[in-house]
LUMLUMTOR-673920 format. One record per residue: residue number from 1; x, y, z of N, C-alpha, C, O, CB in turn. Coordinates in Angstrom, 2 decimals. Atoms other than C-alpha are relative to their C-alpha. Glycine has a CB too. Example, Ala and Ser with C-alpha at 12.3 -4.5 7.8 and 13.67 -1.06 7.14 Angstrom:
BEGIN
1/0.89/-1.19/0.00/12.30/-4.50/7.80/0.90/1.20/0.00/1.94/1.18/0.66/-0.99/0.03/1.25
2/-0.82/-1.19/-0.06/13.67/-1.06/7.14/-0.77/1.09/0.73/-0.26/2.20/0.90/0.41/0.46/-1.42
This chain:
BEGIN
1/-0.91/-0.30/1.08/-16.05/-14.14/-3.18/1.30/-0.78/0.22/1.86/-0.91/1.31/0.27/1.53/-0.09
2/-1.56/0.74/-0.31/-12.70/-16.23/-4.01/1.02/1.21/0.62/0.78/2.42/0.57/0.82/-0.69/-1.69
3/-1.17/-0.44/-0.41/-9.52/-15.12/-2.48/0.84/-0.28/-0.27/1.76/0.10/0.45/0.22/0.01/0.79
4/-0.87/1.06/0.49/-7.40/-17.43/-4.63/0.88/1.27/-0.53/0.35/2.13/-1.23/-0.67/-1.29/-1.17
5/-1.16/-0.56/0.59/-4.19/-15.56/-5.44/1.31/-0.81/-1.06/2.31/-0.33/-1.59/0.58/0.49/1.20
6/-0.46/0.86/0.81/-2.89/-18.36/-7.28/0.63/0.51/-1.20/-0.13/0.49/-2.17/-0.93/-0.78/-0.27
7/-0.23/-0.33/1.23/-0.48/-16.92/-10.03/0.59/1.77/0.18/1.34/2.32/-0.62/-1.51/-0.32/-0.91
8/-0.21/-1.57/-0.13/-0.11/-13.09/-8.76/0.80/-0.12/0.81/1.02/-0.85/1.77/-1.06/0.98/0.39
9/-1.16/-0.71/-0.72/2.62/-11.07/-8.11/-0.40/0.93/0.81/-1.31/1.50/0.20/0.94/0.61/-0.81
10/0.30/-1.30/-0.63/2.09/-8.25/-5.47/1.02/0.34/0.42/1.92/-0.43/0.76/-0.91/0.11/0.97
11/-0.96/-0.72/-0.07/4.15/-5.58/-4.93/-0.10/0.96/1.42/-0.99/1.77/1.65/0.03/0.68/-1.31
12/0.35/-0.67/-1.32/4.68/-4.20/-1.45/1.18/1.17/-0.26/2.28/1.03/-0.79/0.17/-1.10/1.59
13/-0.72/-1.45/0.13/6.11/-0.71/-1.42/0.42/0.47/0.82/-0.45/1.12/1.40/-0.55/0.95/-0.36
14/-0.65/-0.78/-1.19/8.44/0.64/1.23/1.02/0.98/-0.01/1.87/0.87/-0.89/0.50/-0.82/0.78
15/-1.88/-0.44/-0.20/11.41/2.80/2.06/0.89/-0.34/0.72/0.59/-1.44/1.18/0.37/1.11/0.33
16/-0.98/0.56/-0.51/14.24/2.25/3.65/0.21/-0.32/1.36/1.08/-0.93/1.99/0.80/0.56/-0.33
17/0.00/-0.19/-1.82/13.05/2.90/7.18/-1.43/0.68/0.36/-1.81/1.55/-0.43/1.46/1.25/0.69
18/1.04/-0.59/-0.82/9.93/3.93/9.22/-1.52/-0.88/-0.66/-2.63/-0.40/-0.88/0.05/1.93/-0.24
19/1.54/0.86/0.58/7.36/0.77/7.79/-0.41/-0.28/1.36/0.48/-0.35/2.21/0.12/-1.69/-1.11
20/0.52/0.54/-0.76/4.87/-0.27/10.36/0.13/-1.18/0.21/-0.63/-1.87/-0.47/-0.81/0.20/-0.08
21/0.16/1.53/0.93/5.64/-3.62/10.46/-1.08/-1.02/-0.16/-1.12/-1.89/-1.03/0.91/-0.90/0.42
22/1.45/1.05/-0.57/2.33/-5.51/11.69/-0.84/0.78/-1.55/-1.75/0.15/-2.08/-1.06/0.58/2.34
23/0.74/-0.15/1.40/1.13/-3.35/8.20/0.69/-0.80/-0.98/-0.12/-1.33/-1.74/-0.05/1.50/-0.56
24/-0.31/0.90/0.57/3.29/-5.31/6.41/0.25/-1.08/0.35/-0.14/-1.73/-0.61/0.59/0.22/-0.45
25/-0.11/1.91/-0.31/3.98/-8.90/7.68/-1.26/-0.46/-0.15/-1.33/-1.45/-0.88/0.50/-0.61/1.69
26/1.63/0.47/0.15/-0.03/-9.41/7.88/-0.27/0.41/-1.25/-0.36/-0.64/-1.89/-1.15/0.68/1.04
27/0.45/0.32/1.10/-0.95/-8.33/4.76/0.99/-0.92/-1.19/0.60/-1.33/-2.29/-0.41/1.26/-0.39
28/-0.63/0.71/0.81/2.00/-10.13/3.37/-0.20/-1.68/-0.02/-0.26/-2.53/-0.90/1.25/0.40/0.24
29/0.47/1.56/-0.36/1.26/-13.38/5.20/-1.75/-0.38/-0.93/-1.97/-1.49/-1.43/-0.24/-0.05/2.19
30/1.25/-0.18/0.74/-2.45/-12.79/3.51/0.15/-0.01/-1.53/-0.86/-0.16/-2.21/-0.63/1.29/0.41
31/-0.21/0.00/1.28/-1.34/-12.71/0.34/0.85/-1.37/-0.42/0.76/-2.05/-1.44/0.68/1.33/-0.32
32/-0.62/1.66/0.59/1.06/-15.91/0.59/-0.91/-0.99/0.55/-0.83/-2.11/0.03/1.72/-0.52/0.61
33/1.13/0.81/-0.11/-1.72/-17.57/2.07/-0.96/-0.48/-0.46/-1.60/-1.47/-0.09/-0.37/0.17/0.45
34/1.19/-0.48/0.88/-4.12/-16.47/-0.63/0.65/-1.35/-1.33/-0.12/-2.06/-1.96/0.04/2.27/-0.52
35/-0.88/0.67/0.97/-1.25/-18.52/-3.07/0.58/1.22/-0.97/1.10/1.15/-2.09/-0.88/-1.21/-0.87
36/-0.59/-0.99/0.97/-0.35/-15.16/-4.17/2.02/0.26/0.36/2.58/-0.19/1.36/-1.11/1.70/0.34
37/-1.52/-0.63/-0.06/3.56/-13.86/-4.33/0.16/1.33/0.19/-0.23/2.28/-0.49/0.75/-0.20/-1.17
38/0.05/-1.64/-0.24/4.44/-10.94/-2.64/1.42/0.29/-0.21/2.24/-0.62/-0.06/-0.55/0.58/1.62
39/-1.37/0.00/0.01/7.68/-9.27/-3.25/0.50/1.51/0.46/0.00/2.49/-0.08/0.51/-0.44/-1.46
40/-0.46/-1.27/-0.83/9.40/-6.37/-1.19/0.57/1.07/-1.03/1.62/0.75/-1.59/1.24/-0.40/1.17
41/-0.20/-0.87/1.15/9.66/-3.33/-3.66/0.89/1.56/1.07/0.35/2.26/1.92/-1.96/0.37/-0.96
42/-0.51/-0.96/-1.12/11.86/-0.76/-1.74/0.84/0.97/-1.06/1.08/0.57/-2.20/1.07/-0.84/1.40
43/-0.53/-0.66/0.35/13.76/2.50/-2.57/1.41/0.01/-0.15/1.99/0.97/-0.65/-0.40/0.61/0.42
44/-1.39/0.46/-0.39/16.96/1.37/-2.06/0.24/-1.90/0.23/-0.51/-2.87/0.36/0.30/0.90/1.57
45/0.32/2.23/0.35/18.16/-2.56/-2.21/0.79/0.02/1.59/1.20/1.00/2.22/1.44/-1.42/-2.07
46/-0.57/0.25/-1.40/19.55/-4.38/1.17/-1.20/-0.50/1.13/-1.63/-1.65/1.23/0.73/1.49/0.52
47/0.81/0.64/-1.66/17.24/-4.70/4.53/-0.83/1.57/0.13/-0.16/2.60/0.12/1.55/-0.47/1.94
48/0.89/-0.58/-0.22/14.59/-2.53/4.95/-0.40/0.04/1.48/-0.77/-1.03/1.96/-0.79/-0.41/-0.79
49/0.02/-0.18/-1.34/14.18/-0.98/8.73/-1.77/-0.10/0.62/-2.34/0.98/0.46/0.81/1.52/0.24
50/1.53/-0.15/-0.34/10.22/-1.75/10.17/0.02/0.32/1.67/1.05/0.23/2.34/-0.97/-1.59/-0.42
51/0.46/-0.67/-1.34/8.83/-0.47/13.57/-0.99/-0.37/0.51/-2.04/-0.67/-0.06/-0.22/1.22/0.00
52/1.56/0.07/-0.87/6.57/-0.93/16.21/-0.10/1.35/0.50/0.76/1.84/1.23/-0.12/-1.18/1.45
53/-0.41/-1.24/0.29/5.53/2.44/15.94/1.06/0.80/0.31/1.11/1.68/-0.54/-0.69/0.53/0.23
54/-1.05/-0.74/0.10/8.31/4.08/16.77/1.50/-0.68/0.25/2.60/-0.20/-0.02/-0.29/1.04/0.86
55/-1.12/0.98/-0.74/10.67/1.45/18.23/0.21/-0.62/-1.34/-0.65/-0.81/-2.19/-0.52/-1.19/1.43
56/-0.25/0.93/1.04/12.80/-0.47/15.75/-0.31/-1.63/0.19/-0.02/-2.29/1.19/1.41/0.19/-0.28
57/0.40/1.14/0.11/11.56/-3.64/14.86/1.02/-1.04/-0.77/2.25/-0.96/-0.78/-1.24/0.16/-0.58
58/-0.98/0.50/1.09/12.86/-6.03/12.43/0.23/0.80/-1.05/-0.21/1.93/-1.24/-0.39/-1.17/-0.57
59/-0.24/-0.36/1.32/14.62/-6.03/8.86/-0.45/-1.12/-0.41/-0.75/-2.19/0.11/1.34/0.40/-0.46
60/0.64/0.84/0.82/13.50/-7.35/6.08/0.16/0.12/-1.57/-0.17/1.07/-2.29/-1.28/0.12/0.35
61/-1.41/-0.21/1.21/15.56/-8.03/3.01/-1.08/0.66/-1.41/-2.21/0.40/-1.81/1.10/-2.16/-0.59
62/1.13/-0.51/1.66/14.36/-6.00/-0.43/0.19/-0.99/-0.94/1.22/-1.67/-0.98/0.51/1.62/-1.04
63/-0.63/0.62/0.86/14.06/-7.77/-3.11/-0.17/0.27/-1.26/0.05/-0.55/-2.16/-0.13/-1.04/0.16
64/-0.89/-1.26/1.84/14.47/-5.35/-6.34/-0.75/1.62/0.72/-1.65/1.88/1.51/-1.37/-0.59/-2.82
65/0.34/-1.04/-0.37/14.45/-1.85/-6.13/-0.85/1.01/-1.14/-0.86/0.83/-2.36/1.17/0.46/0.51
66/0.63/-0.13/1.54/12.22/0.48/-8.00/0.38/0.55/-0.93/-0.50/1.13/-1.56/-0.99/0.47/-0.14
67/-0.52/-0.60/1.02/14.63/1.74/-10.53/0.25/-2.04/-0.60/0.45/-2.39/-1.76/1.58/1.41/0.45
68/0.27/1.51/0.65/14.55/-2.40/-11.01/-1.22/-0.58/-1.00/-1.18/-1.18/-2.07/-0.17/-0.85/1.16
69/1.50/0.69/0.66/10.77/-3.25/-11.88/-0.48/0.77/-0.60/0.09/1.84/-0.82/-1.14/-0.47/0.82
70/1.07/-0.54/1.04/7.90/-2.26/-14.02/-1.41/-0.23/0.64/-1.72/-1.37/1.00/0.09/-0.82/-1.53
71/1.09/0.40/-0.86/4.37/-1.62/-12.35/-0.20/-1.63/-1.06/-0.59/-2.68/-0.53/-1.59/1.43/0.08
72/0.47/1.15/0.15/4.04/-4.31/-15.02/0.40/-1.48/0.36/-0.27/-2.51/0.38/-0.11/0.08/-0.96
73/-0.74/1.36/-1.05/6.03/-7.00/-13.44/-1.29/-0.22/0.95/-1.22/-1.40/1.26/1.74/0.54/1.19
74/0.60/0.63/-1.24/3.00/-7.27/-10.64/-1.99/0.33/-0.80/-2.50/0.89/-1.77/0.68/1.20/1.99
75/1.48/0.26/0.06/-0.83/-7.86/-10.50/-0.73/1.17/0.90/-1.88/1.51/0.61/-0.36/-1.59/0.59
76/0.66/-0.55/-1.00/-1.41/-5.42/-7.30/1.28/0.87/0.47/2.48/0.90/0.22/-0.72/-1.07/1.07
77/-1.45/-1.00/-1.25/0.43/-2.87/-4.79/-0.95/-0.28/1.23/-2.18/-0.29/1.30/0.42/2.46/-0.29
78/0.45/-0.35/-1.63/-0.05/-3.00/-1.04/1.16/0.92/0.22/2.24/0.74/-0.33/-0.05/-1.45/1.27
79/-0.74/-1.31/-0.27/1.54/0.47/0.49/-0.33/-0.06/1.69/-1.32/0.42/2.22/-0.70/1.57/-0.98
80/0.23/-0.03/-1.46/1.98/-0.22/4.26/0.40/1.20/0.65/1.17/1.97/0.07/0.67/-1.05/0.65
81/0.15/-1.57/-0.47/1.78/2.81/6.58/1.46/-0.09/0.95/2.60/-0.51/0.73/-1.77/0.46/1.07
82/-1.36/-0.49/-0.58/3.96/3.80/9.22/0.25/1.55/-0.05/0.00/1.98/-1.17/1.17/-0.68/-0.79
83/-0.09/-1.25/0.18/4.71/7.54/9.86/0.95/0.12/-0.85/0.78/0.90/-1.80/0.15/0.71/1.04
84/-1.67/-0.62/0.65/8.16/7.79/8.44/-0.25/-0.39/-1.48/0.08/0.43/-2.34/1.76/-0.98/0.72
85/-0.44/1.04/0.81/7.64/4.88/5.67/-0.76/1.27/-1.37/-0.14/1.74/-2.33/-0.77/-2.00/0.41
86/1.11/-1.01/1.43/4.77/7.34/3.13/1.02/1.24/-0.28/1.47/1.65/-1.35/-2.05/0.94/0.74
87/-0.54/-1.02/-0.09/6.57/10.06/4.28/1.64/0.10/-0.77/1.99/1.19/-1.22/-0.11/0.20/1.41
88/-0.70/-0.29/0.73/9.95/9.11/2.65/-0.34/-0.47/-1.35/0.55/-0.16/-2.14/1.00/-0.27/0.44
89/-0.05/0.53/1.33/8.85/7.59/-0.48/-0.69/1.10/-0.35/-0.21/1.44/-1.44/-0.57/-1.43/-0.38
90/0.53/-0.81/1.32/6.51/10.45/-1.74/1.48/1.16/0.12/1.34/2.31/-0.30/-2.04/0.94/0.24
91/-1.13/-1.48/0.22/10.17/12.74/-1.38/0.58/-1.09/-1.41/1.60/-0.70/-1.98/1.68/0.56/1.85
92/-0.85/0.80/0.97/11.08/9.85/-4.16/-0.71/-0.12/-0.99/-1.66/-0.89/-1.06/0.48/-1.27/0.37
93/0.86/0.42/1.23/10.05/10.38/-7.60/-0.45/-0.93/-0.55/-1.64/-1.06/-0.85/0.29/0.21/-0.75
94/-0.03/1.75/0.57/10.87/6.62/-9.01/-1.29/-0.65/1.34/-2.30/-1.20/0.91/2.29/-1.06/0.28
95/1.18/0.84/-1.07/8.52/5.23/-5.62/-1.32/1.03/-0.71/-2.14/0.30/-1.26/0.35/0.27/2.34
96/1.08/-0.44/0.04/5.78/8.02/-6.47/-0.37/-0.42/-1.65/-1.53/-0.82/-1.71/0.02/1.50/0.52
97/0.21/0.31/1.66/5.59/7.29/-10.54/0.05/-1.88/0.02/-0.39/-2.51/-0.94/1.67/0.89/-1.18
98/0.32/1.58/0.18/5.86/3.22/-9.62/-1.37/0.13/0.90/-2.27/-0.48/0.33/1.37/-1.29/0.70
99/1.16/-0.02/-0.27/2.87/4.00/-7.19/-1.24/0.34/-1.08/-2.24/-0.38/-1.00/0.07/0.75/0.95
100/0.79/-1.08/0.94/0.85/6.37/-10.10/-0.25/-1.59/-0.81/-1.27/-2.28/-0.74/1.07/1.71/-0.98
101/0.36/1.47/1.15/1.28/3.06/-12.70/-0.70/-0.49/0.65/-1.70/-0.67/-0.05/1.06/-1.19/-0.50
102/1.08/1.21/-0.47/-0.71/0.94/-10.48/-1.56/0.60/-0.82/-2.35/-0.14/-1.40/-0.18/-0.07/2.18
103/1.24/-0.43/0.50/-3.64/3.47/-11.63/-0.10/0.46/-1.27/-1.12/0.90/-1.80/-0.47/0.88/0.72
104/0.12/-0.27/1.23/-2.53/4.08/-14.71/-0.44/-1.07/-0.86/-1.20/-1.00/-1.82/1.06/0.48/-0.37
105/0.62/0.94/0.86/-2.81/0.71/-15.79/-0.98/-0.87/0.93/-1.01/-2.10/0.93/1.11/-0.88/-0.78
106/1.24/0.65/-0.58/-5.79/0.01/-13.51/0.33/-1.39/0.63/-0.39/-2.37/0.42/-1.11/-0.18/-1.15
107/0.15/0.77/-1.21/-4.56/-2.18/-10.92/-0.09/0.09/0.87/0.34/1.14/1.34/0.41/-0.50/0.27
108/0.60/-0.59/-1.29/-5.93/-2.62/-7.71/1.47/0.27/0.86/2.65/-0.10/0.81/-1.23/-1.22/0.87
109/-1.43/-0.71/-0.95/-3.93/-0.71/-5.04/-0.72/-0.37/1.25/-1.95/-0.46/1.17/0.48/2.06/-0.13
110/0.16/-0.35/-1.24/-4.10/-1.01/-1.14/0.92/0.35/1.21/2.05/-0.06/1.46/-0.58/-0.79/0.27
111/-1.30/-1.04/-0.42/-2.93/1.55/1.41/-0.75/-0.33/1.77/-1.93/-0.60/2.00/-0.01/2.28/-0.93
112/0.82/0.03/-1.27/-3.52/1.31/5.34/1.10/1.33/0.97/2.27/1.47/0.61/-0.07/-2.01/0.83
113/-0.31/-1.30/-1.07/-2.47/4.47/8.11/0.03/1.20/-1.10/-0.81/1.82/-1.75/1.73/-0.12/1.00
114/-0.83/-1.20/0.53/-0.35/6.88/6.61/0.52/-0.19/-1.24/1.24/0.64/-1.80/1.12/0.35/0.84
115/-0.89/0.40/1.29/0.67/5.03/3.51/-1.03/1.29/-1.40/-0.36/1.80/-2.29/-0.21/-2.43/-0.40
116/0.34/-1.06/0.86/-1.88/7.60/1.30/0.35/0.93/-0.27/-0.05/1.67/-1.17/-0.69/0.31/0.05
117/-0.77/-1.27/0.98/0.58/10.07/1.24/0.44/-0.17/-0.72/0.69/0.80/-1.43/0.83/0.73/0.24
118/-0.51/0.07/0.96/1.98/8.54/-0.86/-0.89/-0.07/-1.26/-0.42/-0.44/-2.34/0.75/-0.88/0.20
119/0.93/0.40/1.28/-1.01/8.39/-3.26/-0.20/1.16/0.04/-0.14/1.50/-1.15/-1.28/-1.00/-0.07
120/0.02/-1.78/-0.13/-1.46/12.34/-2.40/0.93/0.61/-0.92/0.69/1.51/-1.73/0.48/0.63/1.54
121/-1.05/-0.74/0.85/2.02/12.86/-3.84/-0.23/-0.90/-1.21/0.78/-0.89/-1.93/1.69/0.06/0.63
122/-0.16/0.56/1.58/1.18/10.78/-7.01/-1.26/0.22/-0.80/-1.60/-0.46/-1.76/0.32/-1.66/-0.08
123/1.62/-0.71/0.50/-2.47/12.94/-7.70/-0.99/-0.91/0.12/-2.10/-0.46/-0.15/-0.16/0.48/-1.62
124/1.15/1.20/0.52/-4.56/9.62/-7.76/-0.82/0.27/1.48/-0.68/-0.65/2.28/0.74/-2.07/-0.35
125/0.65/0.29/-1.06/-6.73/10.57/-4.83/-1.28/0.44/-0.40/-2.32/-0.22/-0.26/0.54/0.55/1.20
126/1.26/-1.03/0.71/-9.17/13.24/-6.48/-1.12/-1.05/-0.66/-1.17/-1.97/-1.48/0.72/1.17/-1.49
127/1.57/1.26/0.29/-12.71/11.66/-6.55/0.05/-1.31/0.30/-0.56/-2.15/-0.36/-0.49/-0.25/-1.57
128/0.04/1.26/-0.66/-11.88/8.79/-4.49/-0.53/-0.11/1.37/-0.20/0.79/2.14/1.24/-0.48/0.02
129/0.87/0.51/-1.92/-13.79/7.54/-0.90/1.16/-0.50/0.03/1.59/-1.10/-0.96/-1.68/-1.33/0.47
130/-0.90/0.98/-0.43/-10.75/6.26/1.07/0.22/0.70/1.37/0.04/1.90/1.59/1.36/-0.27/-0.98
131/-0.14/-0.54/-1.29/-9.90/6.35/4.80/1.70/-0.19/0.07/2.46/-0.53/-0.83/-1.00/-0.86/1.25
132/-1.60/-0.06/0.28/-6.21/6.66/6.36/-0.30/0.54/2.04/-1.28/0.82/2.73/0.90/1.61/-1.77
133/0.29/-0.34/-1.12/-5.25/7.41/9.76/-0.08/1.63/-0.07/0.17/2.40/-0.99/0.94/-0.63/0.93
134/1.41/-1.23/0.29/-7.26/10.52/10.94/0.98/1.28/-0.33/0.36/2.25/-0.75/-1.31/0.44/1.75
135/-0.56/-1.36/0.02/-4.34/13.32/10.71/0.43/0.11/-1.64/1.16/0.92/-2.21/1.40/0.18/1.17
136/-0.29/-0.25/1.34/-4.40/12.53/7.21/-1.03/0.50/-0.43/-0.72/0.95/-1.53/0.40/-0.99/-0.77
137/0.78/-0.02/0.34/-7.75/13.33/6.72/0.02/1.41/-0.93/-0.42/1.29/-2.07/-0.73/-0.32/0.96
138/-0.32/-1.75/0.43/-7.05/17.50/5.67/0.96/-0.53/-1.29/0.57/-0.13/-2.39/1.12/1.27/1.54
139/-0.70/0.15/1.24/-4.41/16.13/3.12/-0.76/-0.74/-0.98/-0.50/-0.59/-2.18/1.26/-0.63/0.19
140/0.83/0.41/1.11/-6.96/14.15/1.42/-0.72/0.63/-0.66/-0.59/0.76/-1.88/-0.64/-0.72/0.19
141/1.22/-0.93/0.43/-9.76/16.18/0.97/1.32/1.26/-0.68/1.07/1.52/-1.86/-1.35/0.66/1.74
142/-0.28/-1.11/0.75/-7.24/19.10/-0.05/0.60/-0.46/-1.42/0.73/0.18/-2.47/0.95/0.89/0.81
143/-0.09/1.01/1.55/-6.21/16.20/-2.65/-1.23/0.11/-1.10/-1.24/0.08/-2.33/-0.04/-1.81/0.43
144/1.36/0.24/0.96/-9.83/16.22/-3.74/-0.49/-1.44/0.32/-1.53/-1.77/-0.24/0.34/0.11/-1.79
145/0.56/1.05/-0.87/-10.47/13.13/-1.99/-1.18/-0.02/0.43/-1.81/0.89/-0.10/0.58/-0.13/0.99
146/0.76/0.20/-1.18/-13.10/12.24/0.41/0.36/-1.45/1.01/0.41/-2.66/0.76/-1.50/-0.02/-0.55
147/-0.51/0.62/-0.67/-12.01/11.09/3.46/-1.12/-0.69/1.19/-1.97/0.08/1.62/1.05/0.82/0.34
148/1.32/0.66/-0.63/-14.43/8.44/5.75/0.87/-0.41/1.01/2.06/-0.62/0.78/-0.98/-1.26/-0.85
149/-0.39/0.63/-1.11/-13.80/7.26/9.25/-0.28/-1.12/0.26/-1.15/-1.18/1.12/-0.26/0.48/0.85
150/0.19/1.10/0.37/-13.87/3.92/8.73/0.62/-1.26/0.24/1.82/-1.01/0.33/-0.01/0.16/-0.87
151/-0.90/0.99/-0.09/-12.54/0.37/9.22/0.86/-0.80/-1.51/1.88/-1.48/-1.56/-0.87/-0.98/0.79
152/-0.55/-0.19/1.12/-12.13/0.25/5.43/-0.89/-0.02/-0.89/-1.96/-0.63/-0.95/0.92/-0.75/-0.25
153/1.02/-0.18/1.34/-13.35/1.38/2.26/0.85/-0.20/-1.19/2.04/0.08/-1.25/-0.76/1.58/-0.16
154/-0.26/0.52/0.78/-13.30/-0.09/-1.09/-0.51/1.41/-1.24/-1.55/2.06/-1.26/-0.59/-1.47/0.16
155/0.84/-1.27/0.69/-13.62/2.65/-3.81/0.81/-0.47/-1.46/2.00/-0.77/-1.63/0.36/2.02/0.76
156/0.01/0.37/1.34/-13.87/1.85/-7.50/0.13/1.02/-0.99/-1.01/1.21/-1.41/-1.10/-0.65/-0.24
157/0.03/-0.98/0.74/-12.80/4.79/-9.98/0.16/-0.50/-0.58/0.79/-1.54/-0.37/0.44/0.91/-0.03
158/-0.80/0.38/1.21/-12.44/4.39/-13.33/0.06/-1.18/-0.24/-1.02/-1.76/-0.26/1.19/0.36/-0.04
159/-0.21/1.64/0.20/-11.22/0.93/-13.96/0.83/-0.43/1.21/1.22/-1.59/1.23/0.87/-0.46/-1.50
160/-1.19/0.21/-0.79/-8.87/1.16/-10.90/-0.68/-0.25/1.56/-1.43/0.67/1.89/1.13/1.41/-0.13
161/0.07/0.52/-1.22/-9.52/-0.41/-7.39/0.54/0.25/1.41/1.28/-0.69/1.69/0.27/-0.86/-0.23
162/-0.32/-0.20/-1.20/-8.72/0.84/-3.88/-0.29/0.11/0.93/-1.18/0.87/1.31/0.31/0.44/0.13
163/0.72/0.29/-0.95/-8.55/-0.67/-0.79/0.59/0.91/1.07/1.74/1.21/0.74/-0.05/-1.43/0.25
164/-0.49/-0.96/-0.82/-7.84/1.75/2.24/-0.29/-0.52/1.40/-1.09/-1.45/1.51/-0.60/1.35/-0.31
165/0.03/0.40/-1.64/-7.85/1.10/5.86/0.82/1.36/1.20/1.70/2.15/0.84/1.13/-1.78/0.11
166/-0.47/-1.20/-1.00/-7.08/3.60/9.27/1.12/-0.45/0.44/2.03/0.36/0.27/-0.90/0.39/1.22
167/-0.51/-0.26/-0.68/-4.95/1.83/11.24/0.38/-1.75/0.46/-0.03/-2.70/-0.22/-0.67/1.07/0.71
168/-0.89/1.59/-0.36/-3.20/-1.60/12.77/-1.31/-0.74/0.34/-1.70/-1.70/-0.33/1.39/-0.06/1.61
169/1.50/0.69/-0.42/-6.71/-2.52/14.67/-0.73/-0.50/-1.70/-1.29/-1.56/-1.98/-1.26/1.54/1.03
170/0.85/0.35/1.11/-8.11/-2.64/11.29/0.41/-1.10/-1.39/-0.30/-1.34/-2.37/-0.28/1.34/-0.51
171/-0.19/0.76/0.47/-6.04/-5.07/9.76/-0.46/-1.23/-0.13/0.39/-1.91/-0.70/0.64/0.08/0.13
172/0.79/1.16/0.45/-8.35/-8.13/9.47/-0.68/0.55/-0.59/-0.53/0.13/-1.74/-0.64/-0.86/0.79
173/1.18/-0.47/1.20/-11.14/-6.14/7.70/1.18/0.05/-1.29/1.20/-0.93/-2.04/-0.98/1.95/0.37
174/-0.62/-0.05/0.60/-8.20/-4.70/5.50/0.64/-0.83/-1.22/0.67/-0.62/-2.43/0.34/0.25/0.64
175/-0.22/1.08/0.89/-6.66/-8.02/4.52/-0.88/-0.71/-0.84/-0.70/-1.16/-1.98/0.44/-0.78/0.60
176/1.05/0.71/0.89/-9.79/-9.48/3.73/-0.67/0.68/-1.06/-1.40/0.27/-1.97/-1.03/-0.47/0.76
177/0.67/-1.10/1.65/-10.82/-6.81/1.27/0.59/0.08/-0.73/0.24/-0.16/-1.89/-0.30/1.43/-0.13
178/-0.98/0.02/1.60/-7.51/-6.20/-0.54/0.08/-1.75/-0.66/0.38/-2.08/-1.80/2.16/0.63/0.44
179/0.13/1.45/0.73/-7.90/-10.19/-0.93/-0.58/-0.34/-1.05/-0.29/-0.89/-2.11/-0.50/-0.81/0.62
180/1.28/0.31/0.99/-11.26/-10.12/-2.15/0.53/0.96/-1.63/0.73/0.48/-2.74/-1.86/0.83/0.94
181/-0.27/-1.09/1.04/-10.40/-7.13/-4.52/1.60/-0.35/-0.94/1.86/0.19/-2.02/0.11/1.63/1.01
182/-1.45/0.39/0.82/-6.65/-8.65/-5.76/-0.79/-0.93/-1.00/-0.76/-0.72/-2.21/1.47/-0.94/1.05
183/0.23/1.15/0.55/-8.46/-11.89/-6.70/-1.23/0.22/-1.28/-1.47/-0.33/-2.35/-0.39/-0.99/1.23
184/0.92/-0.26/1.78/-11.14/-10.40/-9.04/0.80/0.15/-1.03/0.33/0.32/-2.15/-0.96/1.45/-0.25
């Protein structure tokens, strides 16, 4: 399957502090590699705080915030994990209602660790296969989910696309699926 991103916008979703960063720099490098455009979608504008899990890592400048864009401005979402990072955006209505559009207007989404809480707090989980790291597994299923132990699963509802992944190890399967799945 192509991987040509040639032409697409993707929208990476963070807050202001607690991103994984190896979840985002790799799938971002994967996406400008692909010829796609990725662009840092954050809750707040400025420098965005990332982690090696818990240790501060780099910043990494936003560049519009989401009282700025329109899910329609982009082609895709990637939602990088991180304990803190899911955890403050679903307390943020504007991040949980710019997540929800991706499935409202049926574009593909992809989430890796912990970033599915944030798809928990925006209802879109119910009757979906998707994995996450494992202490999420009880919040899915009480979503209506089904949750798989997995290196990643691709799950097709509706017209809407999502790629899911557990955990940092699993970022090469990851990238190469939300690739395959952006570029259809």
């Amino acid at each position: 399957m192509s991987t040509n991103l040639q032409g697409k916008t993707v929208a990476f979703l963070v807050a202001h502090d607690g991103i994984e960063q190896v979840e985002l720099t790799e799938p971002w490098k994967a996406v400008e590699q692909a010829g796609g455009t990725p662009r840092l979608i954050s809750t707040s504008g400025g420098r965005v705080q990332a982690r090696d899990h818990l240790e501060k890592a780099d910043t990494f400048p936003v560049d519009a915030t989401v009282d700025e864009v329109s899910t329609a401005d982009f082609d895709a979402l990637v939602l990088p994990g991180g304990v803190a990072n899911p955890d403050f955006l679903r307390m943020q209505s504007k991040a949980v209602a710019f997540a929800k559009g991706f499935f409202d207007q049926a574009k593909p989404v992809a989430a890796i660790c912990h970033a599915p809480w944030t798809l928990v707090e925006a209802d879109v989980v119910r009757g979906r296969t998707l994995t996450s790291w494992p202490s999420l597994r009880t919040d899915i299923r009480n979503a209506g989910g089904t949750w798989v132990d997995q290196e990643v699963a691709r799950c097709t509802a509706g017209s809407n696309t999502l790629v899911t992944s557990r955990k940092p190890d699993d970022l090469k399967a990851f990238c190469q699926e939300l690739l395959e799945t952006f570029a259809a």
